[in-house]
LOBAVO-569776 format. One record per residue (C-alpha): residue in three letters; x, y, z. Coordinates in steps of 0.1 Angstrom, whole numbers. Layout:
! residues N
+------+-------+-------+-------+
! code !  east ! north !    up !
+------+-------+-------+-------+
!  ala !     X !     Y !     Z !
...
+------+-------+-------+-------+
! end
This chain:
! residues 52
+------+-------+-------+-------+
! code !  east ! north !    up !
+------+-------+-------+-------+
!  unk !    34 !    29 !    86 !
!  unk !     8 !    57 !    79 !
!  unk !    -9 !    81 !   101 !
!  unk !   -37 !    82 !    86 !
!  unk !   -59 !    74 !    55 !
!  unk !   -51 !   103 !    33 !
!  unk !   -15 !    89 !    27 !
!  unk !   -28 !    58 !    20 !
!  unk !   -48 !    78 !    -8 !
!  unk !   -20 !    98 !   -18 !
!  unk !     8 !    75 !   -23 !
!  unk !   -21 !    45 !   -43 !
!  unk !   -26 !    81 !   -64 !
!  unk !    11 !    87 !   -72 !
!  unk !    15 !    50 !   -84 !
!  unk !   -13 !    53 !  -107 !
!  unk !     4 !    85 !  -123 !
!  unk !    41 !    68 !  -122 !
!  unk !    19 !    38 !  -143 !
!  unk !     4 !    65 !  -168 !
!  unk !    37 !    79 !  -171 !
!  unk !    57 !    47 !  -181 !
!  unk !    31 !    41 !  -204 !
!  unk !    27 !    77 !  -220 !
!  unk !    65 !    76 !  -223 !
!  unk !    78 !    44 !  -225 !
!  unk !    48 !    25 !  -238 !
!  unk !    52 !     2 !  -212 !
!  unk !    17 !   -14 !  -196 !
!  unk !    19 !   -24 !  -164 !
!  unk !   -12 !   -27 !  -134 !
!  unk !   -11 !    -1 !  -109 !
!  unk !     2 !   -20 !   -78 !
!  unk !   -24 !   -24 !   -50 !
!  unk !   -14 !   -15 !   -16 !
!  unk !   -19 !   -42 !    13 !
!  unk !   -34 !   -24 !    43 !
!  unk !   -20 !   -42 !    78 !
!  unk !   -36 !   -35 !   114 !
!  unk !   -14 !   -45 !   139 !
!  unk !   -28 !   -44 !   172 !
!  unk !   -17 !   -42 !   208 !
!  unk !   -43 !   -68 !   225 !
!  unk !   -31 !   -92 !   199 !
!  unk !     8 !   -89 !   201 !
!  unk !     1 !   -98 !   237 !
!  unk !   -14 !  -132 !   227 !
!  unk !    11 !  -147 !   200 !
!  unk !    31 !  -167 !   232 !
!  unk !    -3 !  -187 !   231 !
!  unk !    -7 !  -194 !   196 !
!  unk !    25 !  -210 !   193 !
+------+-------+-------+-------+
! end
């Protein structure tokens, strides 16, 4: 879990540069892996009882 966006930012940037460096040195190609964002909310926890 994050506390805010800039980690979100910050860890998408260091897998883009761990990509650039596999490739530069390895000459392996891979796509940058995209990170999920998840919102888990209170108000909704307390209805899950319902939904099943």
């Amino acid at each position: 879990m994050t506390g805010n966006i800039q980690e979100i930012i910050d860890a998408h940037r260091h897998m883009v540069d761990i990509s650039e460096l596999a490739k530069k040195e390895f000459g392996i190609s891979m796509e940058v892996p995209q990170i999920i964002l998840l919102i888990e909310g209170a108000p909704a926890l307390l209805h899950t009882k319902e939904l099943t």
